[in-house]
C-alpha positions in Angstrom: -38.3 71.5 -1.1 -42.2 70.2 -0.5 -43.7 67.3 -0.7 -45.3 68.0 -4.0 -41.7 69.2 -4.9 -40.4 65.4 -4.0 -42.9 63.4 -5.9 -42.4 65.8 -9.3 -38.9 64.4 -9.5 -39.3 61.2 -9.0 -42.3 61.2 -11.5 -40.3 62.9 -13.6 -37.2 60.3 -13.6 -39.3 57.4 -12.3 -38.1 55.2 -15.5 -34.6 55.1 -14.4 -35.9 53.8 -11.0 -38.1 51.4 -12.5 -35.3 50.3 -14.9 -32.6 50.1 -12.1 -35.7 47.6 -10.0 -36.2 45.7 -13.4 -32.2 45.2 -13.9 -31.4 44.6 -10.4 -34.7 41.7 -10.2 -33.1 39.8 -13.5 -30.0 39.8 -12.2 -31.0 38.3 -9.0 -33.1 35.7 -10.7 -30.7 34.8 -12.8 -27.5 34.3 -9.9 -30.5 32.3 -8.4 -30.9 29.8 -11.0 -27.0 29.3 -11.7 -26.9 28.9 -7.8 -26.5 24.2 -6.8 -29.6 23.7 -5.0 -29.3 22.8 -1.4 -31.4 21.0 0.9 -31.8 20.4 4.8 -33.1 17.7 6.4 -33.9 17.8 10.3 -33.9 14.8 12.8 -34.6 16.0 16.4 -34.3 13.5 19.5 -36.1 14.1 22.6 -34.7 12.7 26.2 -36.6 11.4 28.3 -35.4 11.8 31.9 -37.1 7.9 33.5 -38.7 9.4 36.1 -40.4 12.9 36.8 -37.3 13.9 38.9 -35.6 17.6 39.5 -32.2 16.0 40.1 -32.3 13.8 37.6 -33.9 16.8 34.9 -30.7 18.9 35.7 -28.3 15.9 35.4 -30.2 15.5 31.7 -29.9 19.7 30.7 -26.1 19.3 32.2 -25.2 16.2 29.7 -27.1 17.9 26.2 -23.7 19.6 25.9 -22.2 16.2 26.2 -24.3 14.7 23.8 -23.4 17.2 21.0 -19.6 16.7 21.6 -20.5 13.0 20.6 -22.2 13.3 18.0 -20.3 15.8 16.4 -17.3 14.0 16.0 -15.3 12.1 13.2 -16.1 8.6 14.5 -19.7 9.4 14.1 -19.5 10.6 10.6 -17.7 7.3 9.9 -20.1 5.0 11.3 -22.8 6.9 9.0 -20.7 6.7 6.3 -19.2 2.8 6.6 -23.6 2.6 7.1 -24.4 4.6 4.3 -21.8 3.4 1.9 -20.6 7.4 0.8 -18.3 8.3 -0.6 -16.6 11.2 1.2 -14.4 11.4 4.2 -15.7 12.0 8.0 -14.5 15.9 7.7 -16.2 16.6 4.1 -19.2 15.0 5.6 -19.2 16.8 9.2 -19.1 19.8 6.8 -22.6 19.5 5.6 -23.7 18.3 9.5 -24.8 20.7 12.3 -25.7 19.7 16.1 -27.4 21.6 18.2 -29.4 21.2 21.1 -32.9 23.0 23.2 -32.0 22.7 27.0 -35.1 24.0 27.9 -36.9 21.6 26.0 -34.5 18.6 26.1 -34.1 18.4 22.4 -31.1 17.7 20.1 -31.3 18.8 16.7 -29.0 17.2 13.9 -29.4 19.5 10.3 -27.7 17.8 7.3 -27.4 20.0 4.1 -26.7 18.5 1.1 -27.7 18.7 -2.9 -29.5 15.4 -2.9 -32.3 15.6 -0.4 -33.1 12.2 -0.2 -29.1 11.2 0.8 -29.8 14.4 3.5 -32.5 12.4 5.0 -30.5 9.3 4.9 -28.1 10.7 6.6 -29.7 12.6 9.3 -31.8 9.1 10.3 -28.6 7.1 10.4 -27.1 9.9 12.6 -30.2 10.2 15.2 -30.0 6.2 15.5 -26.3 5.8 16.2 -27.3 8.0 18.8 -30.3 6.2 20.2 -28.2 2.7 20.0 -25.7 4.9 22.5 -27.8 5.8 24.5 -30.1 2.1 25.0 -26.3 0.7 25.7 -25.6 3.6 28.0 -28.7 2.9 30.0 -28.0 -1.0 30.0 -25.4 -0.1 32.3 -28.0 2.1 34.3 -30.4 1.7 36.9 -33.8 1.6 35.8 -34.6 5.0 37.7 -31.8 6.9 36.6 -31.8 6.4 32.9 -31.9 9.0 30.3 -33.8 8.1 27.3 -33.7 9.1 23.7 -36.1 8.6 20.8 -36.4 10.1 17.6 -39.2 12.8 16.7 -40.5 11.9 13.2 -38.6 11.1 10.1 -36.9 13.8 8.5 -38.4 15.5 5.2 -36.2 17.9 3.4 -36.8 21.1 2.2 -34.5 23.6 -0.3 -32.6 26.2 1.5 -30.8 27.5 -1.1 -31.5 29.3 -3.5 -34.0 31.3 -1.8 -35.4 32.7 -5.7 -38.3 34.6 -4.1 -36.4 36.5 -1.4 -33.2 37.2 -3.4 -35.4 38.8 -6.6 -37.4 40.4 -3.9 -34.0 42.0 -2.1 -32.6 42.6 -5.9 -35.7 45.0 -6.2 -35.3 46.7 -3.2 -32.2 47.3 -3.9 -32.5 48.6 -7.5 -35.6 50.9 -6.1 -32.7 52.5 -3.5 -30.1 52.7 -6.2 -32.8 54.3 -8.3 -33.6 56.6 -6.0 -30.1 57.7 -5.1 -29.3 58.4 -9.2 -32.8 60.2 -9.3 -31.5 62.7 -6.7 -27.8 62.8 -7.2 -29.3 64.0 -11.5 -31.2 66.2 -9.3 -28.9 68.0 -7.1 -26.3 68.4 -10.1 -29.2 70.2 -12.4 -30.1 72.4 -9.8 -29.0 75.6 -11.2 -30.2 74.7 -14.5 -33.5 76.9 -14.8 -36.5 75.4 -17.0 -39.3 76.5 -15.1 -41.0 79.1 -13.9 -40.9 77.5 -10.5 -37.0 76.7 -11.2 -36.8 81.2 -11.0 -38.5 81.5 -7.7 -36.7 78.4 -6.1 -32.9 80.1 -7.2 -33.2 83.7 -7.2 -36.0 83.6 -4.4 -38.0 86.5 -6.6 -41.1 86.8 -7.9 -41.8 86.5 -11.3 -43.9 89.3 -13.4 -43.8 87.4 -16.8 -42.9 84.8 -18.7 -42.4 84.3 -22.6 -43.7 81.7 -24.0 -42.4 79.0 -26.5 -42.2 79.6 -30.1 -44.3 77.6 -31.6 -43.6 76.1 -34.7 -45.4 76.8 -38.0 -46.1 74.4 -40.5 
């Protein structure tokens, strides 16, 4: 088949496509709005090597590891909670916490998801300054000139991660435009062989056709 062949079918049966995008887009809207909201809040802490120092740079990317193992641990989650007064135990809370960490740039990255996005933010800020008291005890026992500082990169704000209403009704449509278009040709391919045009002649029996009779029309 053509090109021109293509776009007759689908302007033919382009109602059951744009019915399938329709049904599929409702749907999608309304699993979105049944959906608990979700929200993230993000503290990062920078370290601060003391002194512009290769040695002491690599000792600092070598210990970011280190400093994730702490702070992702049950003892943490209970200082923030004993702090916080919550009411949930260290696991159900290190649920809703991830730690991760930038080597390159020296950054550690504590995401707290939870439905309340102010209690998120609470929670990430008590987390990044349990750290930062570690760390200015840590360095007490320190020289000067090989401390690592830490210090916390603005105050988190929150923002809703799930549900994501404009990309799921804008995935639902794509996929009702594919399912569309699969029904569209799969109706196609089964009424192949049924001949209502003159066109439907040449493309089946691959012979020209010398006439055609036309409709009877009906008389009032």
């Amino acid at each position: 088949m053509n090109l021109m062949e293509y776009v007759r079918i689908i302007t033919r049966r382009l109602w059951i496509i744009v019915l399938l995008m329709a049904l599929t887009m409702a749907a999608a809207f309304v699993l979105s709005r049944l959906q608990t909201p979700v929200y993230r809040a993000t503290q990062k802490i920078l370290m601060q090597p003391s002194r512009i120092d290769f040695g002491l740079a690599e000792a600092t990317t070598r210990l970011m590891r280190s400093y994730v193992v702490f702070l992702d641990s049950d003892d943490r989650a209970r200082e923030v909670i004993d702090a916080l007064k919550l009411d949930m135990t260290p696991g159900e809370l290190r649920q809703h916490v991830t730690v991760d960490t930038d080597e390159s740039r020296l950054l550690i990255t504590i995401d707290v998801d939870l439905p309340d996005g102010n209690l998120a933010n609470d929670v990430a800020r008590q987390w990044g300054n349990l750290f930062i008291e570690w760390r200015n005890e840590e360095n007490q026992r320190t020289r000067y000139e090989d401390r690592i500082r830490a210090s916390l990169v603005d105050y988190p704000t929150y923002s809703q991660i799930v549900p994501r209403t404009a990309v799921n009704v804008a995935a639902g449509a794509v996929l009702g435009l594919i399912l569309g278009g699969v029904i569209v040709f799969v109706l196609e391919y089964f009424e192949s062989n049924i001949i209502r045009r003159r066109d439907d002649v040449l493309r089946s029996l691959d012979v020209p056709v010398l006439g055609t009779i036309p409709a009877e029309e009906t008389r009032s």
